[in-house]
C-alpha positions as CSV (number, residue, x, y, z in Angstrom):
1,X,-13.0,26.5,-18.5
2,X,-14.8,29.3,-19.7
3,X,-18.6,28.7,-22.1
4,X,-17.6,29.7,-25.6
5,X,-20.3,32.8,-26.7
6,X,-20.7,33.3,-30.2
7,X,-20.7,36.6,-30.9
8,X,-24.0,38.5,-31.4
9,X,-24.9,41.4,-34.4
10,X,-28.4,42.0,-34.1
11,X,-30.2,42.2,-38.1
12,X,-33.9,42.7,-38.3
13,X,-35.4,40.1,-40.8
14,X,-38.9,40.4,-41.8
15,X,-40.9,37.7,-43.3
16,X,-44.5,37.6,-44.2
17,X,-44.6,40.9,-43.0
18,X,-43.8,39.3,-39.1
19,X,-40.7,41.0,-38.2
20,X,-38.0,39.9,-35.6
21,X,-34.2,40.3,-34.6
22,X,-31.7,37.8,-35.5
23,X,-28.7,37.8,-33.5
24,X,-26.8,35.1,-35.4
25,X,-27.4,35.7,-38.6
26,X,-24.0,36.6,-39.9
27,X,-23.4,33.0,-39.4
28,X,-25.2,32.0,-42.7
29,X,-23.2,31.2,-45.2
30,X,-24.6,32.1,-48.8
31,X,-21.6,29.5,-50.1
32,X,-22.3,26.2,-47.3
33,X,-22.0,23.9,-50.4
34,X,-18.5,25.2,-50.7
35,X,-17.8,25.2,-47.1
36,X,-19.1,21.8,-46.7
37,X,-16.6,20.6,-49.5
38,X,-13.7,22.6,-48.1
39,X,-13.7,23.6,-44.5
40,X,-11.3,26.6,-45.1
41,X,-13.7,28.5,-46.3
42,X,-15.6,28.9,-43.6
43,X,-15.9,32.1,-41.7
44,X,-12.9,32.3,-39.3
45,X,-15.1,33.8,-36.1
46,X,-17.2,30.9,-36.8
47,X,-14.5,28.5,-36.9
48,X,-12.9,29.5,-33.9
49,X,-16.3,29.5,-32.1
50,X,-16.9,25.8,-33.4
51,X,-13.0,24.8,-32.2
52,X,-13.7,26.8,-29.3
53,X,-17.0,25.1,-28.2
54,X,-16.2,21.6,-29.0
55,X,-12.9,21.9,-26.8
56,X,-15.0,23.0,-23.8
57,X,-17.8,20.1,-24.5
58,X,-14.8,17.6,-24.3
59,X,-13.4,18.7,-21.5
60,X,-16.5,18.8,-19.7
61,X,-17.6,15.2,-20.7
62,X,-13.9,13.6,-20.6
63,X,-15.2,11.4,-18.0
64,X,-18.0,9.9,-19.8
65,X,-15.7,8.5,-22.5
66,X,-16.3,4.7,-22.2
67,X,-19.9,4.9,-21.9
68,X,-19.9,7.4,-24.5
69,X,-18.1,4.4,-26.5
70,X,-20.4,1.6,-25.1
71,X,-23.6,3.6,-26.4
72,X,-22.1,4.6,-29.7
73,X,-21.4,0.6,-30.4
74,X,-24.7,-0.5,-28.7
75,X,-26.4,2.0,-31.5
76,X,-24.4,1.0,-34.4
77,X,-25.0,-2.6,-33.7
């Protein structure tokens, strides 16, 4: 199974006159109070990055699943 990449577009951002480039910042959302209330309106590329990534993450720790469970209990109490 393949690492998901997010997709980079470079923007130069420039704050207190220190300047760098920001390769993910297209994944901002001005509206994340909206998105957080409805999930649809979150950027498609981002979703399928976010479906894409946490596919490969289960896949890769499928094996870990009841100690996964025994630490998640053992937290909650």
């Amino acid at each position: 199974m393949k690492i998901p990449q997010l997709e980079k577009k470079s923007e130069l951002k420039t704050c207190h006159n220190i300047s760098w480039e920001d390769d993910y910042s297209w994944v901002h959302q001005s509206n994340i109070l909206d998105v957080l209330r409805d999930s649809s309106k979150l950027l498609p590329k981002v979703r399928k990055y976010l479906e894409e990534e946490n596919a490969y993450t289960e896949h890769h720790l499928k094996d870990t699943k009841e100690a996964q469970k025994k630490l998640f209990d053992e937290i909650k109490g």
